[in-house]
C-alpha positions as CSV (number, residue, x, y, z in Angstrom):
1,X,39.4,49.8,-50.7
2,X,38.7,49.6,-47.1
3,X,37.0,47.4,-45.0
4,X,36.9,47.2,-41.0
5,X,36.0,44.4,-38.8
6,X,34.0,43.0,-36.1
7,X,34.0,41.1,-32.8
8,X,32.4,39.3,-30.0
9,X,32.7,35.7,-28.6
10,X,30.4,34.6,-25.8
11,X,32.9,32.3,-23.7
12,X,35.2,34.3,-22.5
13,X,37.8,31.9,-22.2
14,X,37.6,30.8,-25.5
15,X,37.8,34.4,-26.8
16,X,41.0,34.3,-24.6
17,X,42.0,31.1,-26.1
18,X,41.9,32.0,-29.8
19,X,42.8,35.5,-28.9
20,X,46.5,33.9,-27.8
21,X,46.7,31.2,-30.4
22,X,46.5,33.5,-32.9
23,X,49.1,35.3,-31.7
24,X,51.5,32.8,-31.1
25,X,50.8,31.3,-34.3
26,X,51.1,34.2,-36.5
27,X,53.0,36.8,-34.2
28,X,50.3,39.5,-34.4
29,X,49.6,42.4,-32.2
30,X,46.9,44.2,-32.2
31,X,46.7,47.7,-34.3
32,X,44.0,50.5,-35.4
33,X,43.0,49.2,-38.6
34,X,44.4,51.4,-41.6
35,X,44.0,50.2,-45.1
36,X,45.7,51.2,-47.6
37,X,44.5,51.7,-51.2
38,X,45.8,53.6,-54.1
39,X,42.5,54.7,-56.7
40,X,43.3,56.6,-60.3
41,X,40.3,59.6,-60.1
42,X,39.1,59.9,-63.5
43,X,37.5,62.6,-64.4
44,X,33.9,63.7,-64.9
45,X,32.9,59.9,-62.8
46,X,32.8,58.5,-59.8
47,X,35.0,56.1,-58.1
48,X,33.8,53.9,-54.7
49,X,37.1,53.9,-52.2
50,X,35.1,51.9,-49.5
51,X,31.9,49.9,-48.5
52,X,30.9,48.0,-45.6
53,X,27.7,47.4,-43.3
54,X,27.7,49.3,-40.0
55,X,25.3,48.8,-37.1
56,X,24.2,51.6,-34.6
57,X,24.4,51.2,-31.1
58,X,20.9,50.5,-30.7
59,X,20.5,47.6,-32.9
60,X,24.1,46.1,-32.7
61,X,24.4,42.4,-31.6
62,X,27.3,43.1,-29.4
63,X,29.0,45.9,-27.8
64,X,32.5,44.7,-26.8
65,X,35.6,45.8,-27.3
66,X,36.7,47.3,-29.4
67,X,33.9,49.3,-30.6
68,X,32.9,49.5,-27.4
69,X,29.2,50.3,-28.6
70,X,30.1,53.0,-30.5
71,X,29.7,53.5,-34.4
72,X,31.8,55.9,-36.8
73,X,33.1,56.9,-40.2
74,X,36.7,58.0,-39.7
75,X,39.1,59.0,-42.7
76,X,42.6,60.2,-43.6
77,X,42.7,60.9,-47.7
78,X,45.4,62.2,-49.6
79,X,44.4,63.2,-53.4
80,X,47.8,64.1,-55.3
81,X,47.4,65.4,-59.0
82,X,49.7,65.2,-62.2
83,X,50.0,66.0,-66.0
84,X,51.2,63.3,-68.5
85,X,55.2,64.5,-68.3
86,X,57.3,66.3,-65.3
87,X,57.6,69.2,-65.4
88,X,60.2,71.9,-67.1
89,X,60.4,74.0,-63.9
90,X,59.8,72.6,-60.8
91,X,59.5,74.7,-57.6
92,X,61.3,74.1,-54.4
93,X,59.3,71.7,-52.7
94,X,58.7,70.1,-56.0
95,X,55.2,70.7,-57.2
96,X,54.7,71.5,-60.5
97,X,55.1,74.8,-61.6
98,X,52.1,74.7,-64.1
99,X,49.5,74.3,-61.5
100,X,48.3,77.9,-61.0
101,X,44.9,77.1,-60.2
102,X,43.0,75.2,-57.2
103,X,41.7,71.5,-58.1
104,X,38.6,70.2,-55.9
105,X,37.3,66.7,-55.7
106,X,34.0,65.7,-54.0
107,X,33.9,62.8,-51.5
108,X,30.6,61.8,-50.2
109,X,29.3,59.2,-47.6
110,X,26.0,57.3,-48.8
111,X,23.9,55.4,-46.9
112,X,22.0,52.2,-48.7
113,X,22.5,49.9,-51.1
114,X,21.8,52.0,-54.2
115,X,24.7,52.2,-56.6
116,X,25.8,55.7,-56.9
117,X,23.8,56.1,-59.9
118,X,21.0,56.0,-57.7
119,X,22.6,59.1,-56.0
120,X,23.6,61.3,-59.0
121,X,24.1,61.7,-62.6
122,X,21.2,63.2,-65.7
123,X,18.8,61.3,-66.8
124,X,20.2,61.3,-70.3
125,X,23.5,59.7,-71.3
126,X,26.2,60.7,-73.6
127,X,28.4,58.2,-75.2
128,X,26.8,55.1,-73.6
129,X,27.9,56.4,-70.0
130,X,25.8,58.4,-67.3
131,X,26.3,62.2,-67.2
132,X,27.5,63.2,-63.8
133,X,29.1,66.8,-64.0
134,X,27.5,69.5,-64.1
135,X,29.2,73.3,-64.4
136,X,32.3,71.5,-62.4
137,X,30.1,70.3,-60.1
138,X,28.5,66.6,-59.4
139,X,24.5,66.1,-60.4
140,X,22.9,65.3,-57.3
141,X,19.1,63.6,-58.5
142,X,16.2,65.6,-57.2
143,X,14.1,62.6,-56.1
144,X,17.3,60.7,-54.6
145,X,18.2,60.8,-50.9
146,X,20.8,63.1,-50.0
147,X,24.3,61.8,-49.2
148,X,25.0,61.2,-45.6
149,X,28.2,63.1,-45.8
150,X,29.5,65.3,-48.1
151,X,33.0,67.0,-48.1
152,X,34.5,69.4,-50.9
153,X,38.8,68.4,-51.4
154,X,40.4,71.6,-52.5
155,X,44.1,71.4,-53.8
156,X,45.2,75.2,-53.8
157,X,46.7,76.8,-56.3
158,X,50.3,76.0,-57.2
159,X,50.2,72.9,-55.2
160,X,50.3,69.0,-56.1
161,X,48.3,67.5,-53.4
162,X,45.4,67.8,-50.2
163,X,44.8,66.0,-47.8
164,X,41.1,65.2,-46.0
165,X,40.9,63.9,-42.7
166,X,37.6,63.1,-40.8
167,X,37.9,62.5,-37.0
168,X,37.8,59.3,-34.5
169,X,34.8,60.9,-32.4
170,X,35.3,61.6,-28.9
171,X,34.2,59.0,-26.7
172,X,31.9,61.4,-24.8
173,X,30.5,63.0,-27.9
174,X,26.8,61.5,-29.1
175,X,26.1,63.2,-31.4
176,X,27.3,65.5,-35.2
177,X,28.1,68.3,-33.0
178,X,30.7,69.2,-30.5
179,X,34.2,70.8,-30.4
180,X,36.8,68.4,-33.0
181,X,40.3,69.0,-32.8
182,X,40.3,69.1,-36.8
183,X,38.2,71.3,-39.3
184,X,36.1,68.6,-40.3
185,X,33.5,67.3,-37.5
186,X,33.4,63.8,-36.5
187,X,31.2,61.4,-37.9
188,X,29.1,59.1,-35.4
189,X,26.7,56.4,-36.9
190,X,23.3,56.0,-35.7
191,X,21.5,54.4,-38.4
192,X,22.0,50.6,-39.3
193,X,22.5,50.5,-43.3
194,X,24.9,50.0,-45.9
195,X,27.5,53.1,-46.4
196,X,30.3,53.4,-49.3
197,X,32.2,56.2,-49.8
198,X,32.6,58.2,-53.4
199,X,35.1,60.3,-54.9
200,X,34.0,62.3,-57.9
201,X,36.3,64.9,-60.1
202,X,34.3,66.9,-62.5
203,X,37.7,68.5,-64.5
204,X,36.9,72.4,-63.8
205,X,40.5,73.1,-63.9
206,X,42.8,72.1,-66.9
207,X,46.7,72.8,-67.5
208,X,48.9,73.2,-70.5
209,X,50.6,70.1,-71.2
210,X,54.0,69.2,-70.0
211,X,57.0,69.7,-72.1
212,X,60.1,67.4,-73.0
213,X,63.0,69.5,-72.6
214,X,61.0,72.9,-73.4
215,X,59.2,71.8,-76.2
216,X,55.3,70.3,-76.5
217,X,54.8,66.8,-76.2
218,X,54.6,64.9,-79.4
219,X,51.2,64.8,-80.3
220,X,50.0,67.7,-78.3
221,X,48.4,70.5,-80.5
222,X,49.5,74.2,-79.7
223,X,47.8,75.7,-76.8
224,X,45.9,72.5,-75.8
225,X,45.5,72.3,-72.0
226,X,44.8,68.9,-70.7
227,X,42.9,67.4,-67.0
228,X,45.3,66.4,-64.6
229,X,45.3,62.5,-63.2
230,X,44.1,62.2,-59.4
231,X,45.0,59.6,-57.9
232,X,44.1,58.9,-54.0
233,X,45.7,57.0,-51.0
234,X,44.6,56.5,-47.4
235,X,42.8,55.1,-45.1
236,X,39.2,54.3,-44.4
237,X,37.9,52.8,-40.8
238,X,34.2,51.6,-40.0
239,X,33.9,51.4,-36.4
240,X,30.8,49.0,-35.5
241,X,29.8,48.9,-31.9
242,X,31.3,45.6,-31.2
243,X,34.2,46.0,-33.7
244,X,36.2,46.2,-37.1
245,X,34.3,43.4,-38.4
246,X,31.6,44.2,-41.3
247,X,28.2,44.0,-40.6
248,X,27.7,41.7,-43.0
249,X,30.8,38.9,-41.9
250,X,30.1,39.6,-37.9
251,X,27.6,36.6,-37.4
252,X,30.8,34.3,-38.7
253,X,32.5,35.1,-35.3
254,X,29.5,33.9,-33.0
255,X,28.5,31.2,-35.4
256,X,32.2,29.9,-35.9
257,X,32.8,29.9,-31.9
258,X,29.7,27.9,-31.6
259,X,30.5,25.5,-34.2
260,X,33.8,24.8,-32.4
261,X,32.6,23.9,-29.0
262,X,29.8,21.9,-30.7
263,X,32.6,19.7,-33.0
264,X,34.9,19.4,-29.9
265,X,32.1,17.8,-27.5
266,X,31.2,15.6,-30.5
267,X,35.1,14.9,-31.1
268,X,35.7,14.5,-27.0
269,X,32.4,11.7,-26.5
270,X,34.2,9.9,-30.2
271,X,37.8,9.8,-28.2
272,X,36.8,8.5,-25.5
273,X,34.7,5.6,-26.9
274,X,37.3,4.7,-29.1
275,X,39.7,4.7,-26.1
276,X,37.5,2.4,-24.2
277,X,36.8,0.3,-27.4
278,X,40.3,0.9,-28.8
279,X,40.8,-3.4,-29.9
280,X,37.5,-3.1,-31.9
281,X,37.8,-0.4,-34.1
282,X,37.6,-0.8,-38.1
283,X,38.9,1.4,-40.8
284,X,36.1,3.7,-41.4
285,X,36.6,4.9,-37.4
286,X,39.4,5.8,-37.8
287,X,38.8,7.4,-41.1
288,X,36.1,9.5,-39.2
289,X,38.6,10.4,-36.8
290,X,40.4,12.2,-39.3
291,X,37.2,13.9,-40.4
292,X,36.2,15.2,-37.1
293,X,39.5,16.7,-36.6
294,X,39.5,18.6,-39.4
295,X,36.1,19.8,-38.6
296,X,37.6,21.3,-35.4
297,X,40.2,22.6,-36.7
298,X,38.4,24.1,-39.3
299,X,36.0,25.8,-36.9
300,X,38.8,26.9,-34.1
301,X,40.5,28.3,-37.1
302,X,37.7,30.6,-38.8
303,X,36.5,31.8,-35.7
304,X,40.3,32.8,-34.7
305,X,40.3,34.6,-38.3
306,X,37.0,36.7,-37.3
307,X,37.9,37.3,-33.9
308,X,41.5,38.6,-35.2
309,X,39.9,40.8,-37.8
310,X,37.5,42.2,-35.8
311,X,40.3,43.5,-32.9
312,X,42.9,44.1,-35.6
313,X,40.4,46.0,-38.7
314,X,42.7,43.7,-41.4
315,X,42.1,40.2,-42.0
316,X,45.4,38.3,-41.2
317,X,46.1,37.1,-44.4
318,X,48.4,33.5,-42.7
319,X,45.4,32.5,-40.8
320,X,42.7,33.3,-43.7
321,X,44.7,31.0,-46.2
322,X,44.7,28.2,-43.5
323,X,41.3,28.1,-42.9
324,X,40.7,28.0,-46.5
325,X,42.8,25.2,-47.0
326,X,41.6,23.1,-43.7
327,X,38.0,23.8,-44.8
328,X,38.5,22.9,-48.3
329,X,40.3,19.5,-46.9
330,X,37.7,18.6,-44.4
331,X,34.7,19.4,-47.6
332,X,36.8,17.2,-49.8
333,X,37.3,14.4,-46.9
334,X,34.0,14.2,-45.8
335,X,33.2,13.3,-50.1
336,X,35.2,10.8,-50.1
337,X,34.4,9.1,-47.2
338,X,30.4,9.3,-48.2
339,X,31.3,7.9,-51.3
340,X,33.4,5.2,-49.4
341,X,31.0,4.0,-47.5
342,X,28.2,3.7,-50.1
343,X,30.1,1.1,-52.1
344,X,30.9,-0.5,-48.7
345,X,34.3,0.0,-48.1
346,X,35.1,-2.0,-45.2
347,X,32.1,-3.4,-44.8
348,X,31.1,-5.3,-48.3
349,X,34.7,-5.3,-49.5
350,X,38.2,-5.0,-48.0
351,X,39.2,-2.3,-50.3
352,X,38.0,0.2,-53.3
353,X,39.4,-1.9,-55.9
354,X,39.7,0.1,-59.4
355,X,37.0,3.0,-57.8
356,X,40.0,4.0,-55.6
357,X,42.1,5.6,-58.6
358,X,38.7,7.5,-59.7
359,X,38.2,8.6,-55.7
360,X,41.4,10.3,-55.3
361,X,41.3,11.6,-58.8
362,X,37.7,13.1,-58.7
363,X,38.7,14.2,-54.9
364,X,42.0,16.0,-55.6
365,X,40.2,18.4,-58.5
366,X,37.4,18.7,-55.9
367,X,40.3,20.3,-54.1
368,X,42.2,22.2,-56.5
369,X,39.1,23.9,-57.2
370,X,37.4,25.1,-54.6
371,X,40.8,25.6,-52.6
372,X,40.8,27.8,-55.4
373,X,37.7,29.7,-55.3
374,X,37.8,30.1,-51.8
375,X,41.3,31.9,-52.0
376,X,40.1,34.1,-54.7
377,X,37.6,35.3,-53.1
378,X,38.5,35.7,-49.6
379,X,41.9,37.5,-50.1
380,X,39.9,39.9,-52.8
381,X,36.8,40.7,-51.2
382,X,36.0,42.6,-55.2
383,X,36.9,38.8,-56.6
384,X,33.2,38.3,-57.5
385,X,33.3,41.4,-59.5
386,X,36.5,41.8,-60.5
387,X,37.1,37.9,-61.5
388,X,33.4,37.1,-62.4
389,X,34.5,34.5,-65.2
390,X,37.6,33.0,-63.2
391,X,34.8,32.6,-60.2
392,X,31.9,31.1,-62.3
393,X,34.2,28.8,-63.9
394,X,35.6,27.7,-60.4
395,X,31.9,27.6,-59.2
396,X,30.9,25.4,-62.1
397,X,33.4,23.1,-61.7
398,X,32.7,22.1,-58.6
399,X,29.2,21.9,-59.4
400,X,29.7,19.4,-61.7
401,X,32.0,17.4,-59.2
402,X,29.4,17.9,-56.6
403,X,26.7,16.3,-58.9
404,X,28.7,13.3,-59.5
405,X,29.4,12.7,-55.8
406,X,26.1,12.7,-55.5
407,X,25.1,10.2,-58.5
408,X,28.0,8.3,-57.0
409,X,26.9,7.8,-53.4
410,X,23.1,6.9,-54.6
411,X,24.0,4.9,-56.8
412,X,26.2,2.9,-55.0
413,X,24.2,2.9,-51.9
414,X,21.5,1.5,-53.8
415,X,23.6,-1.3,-54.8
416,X,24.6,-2.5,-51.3
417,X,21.3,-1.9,-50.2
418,X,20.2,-4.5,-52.6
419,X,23.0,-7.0,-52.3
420,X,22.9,-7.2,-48.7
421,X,18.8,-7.5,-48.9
422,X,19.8,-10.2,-51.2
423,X,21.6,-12.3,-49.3
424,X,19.5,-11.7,-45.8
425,X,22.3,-9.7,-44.3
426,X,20.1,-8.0,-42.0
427,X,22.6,-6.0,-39.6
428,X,24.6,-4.5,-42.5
429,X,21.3,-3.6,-44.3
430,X,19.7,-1.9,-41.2
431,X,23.2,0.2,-41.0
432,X,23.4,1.5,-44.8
433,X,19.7,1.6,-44.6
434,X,19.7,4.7,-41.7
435,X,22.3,5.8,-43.1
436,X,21.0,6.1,-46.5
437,X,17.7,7.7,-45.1
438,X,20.1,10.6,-43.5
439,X,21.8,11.6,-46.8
440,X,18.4,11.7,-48.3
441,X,16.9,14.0,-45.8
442,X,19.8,16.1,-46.0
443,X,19.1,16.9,-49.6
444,X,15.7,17.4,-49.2
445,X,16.6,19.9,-46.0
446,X,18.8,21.3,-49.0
447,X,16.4,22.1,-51.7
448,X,13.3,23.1,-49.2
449,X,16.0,25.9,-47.8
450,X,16.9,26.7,-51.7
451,X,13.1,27.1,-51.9
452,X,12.9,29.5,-49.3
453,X,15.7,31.4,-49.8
454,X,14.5,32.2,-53.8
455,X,11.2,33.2,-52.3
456,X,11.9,35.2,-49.6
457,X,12.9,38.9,-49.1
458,X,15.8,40.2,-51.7
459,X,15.7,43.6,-50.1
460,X,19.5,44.7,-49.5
461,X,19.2,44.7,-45.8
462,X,17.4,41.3,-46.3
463,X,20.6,39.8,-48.2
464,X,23.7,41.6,-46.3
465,X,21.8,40.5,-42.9
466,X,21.3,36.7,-43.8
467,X,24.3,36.3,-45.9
468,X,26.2,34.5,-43.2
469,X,23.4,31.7,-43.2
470,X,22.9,31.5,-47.3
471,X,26.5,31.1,-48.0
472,X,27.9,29.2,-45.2
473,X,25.7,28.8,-42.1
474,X,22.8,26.2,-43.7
475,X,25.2,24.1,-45.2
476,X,27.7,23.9,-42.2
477,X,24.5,23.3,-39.5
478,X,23.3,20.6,-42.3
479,X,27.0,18.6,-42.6
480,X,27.2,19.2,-38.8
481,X,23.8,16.9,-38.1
482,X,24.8,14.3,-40.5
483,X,28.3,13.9,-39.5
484,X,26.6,13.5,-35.9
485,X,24.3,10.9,-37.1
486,X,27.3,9.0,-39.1
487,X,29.4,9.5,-35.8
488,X,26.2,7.6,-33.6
489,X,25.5,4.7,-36.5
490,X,29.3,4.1,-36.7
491,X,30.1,4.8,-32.9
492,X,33.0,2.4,-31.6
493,X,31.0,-0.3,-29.7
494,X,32.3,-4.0,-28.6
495,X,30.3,-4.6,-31.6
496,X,32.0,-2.9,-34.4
497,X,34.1,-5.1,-35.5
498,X,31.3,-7.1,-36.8
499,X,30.4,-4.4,-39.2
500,X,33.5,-5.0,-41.0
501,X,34.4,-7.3,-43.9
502,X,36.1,-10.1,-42.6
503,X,37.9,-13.2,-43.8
504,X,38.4,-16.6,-42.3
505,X,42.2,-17.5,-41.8
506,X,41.9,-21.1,-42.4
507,X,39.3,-22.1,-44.3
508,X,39.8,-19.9,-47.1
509,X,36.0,-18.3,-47.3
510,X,35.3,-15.0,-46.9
511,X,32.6,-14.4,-44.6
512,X,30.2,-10.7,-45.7
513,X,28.8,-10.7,-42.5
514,X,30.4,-12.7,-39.5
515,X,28.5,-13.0,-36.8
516,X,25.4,-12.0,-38.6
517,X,22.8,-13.0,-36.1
518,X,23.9,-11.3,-33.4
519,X,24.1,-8.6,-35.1
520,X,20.5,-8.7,-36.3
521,X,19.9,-8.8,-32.5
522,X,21.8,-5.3,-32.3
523,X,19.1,-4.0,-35.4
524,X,16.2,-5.6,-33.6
525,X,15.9,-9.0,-35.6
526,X,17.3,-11.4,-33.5
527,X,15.1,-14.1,-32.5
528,X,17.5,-15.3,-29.2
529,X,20.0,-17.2,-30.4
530,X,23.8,-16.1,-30.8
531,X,25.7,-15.8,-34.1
532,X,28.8,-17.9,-35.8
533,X,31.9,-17.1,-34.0
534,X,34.4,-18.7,-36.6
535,X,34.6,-21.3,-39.5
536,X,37.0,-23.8,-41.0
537,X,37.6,-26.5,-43.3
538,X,36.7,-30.0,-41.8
539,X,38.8,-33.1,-42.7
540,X,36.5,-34.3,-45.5
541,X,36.7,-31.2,-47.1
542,X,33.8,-29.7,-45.4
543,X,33.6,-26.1,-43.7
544,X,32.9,-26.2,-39.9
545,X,31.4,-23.3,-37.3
546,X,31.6,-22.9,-33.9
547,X,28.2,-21.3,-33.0
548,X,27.7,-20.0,-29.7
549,X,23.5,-19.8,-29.0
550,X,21.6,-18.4,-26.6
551,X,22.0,-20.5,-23.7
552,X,25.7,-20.4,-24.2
553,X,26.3,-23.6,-25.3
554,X,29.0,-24.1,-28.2
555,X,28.5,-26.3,-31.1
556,X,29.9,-27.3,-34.5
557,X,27.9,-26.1,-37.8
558,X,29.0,-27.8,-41.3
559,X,28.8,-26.3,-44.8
560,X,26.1,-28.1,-46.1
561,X,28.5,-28.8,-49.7
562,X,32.4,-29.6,-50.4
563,X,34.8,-26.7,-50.5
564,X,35.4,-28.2,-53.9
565,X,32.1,-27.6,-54.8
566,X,30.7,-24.0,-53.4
567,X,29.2,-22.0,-56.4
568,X,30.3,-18.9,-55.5
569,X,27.7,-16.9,-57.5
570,X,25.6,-19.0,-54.0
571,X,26.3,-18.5,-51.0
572,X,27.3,-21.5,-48.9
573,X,24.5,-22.6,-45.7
574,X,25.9,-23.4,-42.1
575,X,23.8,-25.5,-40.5
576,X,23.4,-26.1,-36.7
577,X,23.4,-29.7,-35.1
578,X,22.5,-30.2,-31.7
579,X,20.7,-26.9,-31.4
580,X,16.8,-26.4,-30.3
581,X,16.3,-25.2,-33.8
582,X,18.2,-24.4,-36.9
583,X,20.2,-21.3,-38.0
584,X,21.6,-20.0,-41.2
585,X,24.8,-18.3,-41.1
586,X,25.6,-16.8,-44.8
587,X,29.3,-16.3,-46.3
588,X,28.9,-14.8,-49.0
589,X,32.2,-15.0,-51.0
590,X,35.0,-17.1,-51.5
């Protein structure tokens, strides 16, 4: 099967820039796009070689090279028949000397969407199956559009094989006609649509069978003649104005390119906050960190794939499985640290406790599976209909995973939410809060776009035209606006290290929330004063607190019970002496 690709990048020196990674990486130069395919004929059908969507040069979104706003069919086929067994007598060039009559196959260009069926074939059926020959010739439907192209493959007489070869068109040439150095005319491409092309064999021509050493062939009645097998190799190229790429993949390129500069600002701003703020940063920073780099790579990756498929015609298969792989780790990531954070890993507790086993075992099937799917079906383009059961169960796997990271992240940000509500923590609270209100609006974003995309246009131009945004482009501008608002509520600050779960040295009580009034001065709640810089134990057994307020002034806060005595289902009450009014610091654990 053949498929050709497509180009364009608007920064020209990041088309340079992937343009030369790519081939450094992967050692590629660039080459006319030829693909290979070897198809059995059978007879009295029809078998699709090729099928891709092709823009003309009026309505193309690009016209770079190498298209070069130009839009063609060209075609080199080679259709080679045989019998069951060699033959007794072979001639000199080594045909078979059985073929004494001329074979012909016809190839035909459509344009649209319509399965051949569409195209040709009776109304009536025999055997479960359309009827599509007619008097050794196909059924063309009367009420059908006619075939954009149509050729007739004649194999003469005493010969094995033919070959049919439709022409690059000549750069100057703009329209069907005009002098071809080959019999067949060029074939330019002024209409935007889908196009496949067809190879049908309608049997006119039979053989007696071949013999074993001069006699019949077991099973092979006397005088019985039998269809030879065709099979066909070559090469197919869809030219689009702006390149190789398919109509259908070509807003990838753009999309991807975009994407990357957009992570890498994002990424450049988080860098260099975290360099400034480099003695303040807490674990889920960094874990960030690792999430925004593989968004980049991800992106400066995909687009490298397009842009290299579009110039070359072939995908390059090293770079396609990488991109799988980085996207399927940065999808997977970005789970688990959702999930993280909604049972307040690093900020309620100093670990995941027994939930980290389940994480990494609910994450890595996350992985296997849709590392799995996405491999399928990117290096077999058919995979959907080829594999259908392999891909539905894949799909539904990760459904089901998908569901639970969601259960999981509700319900556990609903359980912080109401533990730190409970206990007056009001920094923390207004933190999860935002961030719980972003995940929420994401899904409703989610199912209004589901919505409209069930209700909207299913015409075949409508589908192969929007597919870019329905099966990737929705869901990577959604992730991208909350990863930005995670990467602004999370943003290394001088303050960030009061977000985290911290634990007194000394004193042996774990404080949920240190500093928790000045921190309800960063949410808005602060009424002036500062917040509890420290604690410890006292010499009677009681807890102490430095507490520095508003005027600046430091002075000593006590735990209002003995360390002997804190319930710990409580949480123990600092109290401020010597201050213009009273504060309460909570520590919430022991």
């Amino acid at each position: 099967m053949v498929r050709v690709c497509s180009t364009t990048f608007a920064p020209v020196f990041m088309r340079l820039l992937v343009a030369a990674a790519a081939i450094a990486v992967f050692g590629h130069g660039f080459a006319l796009a030829e693909i290979v395919s070897v198809n059995t004929i059978l007879p009295y059908g029809i078998t699709t070689l090729s099928e891709t969507e092709v823009f003309s040069p009026s309505d193309a979104p690009a016209t770079t090279a190498p298209g070069n706003g130009r839009a063609y069919l060209a075609l080199e086929l080679t259709v080679t028949r045989a019998l069951s067994l060699p033959a007794p007598i072979a001639r000199p060039d080594g045909s078979d000397s059985r073929f004494s009559e001329p074979s012909e196959l016809e190839v035909f260009v459509l344009a649209g969407a319509q399965p051949p069926e569409a195209y040709f074939g009776m109304d009536k059926v025999s055997g479960g199956g359309v009827d599509w020959c007619a008097q050794g010739r196909v059924v063309q439907r009367s009420a059908a559009p006619a075939p954009w192209r149509n050729y007739l493959l004649s194999i003469p007489a005493s010969q094995t094989a033919a070959t049919l070869s439709v022409p690059v068109p000549p750069k100057s040439e703009a329209s069907d006609t005009g002098a071809a150095p080959t019999d067949l005319p060029p074939a330019p491409i002024v209409k935007t649509d889908q196009y496949s092309v067809v190879v049908a064999q309608c049997g006119q021509a039979q053989f007696p069978p071949a013999t074993a050493g001069g006699k019949a062939a077991t099973g092979v009645a006397a005088g019985a003649k039998e269809t030879p097998v065709f099979t066909v190799k070559g090469f197919v190229v869809w030219m689009n104005p702006y390149g190789y790429l398919p109509g259908q993949l070509y807003p990838f390129l753009p999309f991807y390119g975009i994407l990357a500069v957009a992570y890498l600002s994002v990424a450049l701003v988080w860098v260099v906050l975290m360099a400034i703020y480099n003695k303040e940063l807490i674990t889920l920073q960094r874990l960030i960190t690792v999430i925004l780099a593989l968004c980049v790579l991800e992106a400066v990756l995909c687009c490298g794939e397009y842009y290299m498929y579009n110039m070359r015609g072939v995908p390059v298969t090293p770079l396609l499985v990488l991109c799988a792989l980085v996207r399927t780790a940065h999808q997977t990531g970005s789970r688990l640290l959702v999930v993280a954070v909604s049972v307040g890993y690093g900020v309620l507790r100093p670990s995941l406790g027994t939930a980290k086993t389940k994480l990494i075992s609910v994450g890595a099937t996350y992985f296997v599976l849709t590392a799995a799917r996405e491999l399928l079906t990117r290096l077999d383009l058919d995979a959907v209909a080829t594999h259908a059961a392999a891909v539905l169960a894949l799909d539904l796997g990760a459904f089901l995973i998908d569901c639970l990271f969601v259960w999981w992240t509700m319900i556990s940000l609903y359980d912080a939410i109401a533990y730190l509500r409970a206990h007056k923590q009001g920094a923390k609270l207004w933190l999860l809060g935002r961030f719980a209100l972003v995940l929420s609006l994401a899904v409703a974003a989610q199912v209004v776009f589901i919505l409209y995309h069930v209700s909207a246009s299913v015409s075949p131009s409508y589908r192969w035209k929007r597919a870019w945004l329905t099966s990737v482009g929705f869901s990577q501008i959604l992730y991208f606006v909350v990863l930005l608002a995670t990467v602004c509520l999370w943003r290394p600050s001088k303050t960030s290290r009061r977000y985290e779960y911290s634990q007194v040295a000394d004193g042996g009580v774990i404080l949920a929330d240190q500093e928790d009034i000045e921190l309800d001065a960063i949410a808005g709640h602060n009424d002036g004063a500062g917040a509890a810089a420290g604690a410890s134990a006292g010499a009677g057994g009681h807890a102490t607190a430095s507490i520095q307020t508003a005027s600046g002034r430091s002075v000593m806060a006590a735990v209002e019970s003995a360390i002997a005595d804190i319930d710990i289902t409580t949480p123990p009450q600092f109290t401020v002496d010597g201050a213009e009014e009273d504060y309460d610091v909570s520590a919430t654990d022991v």
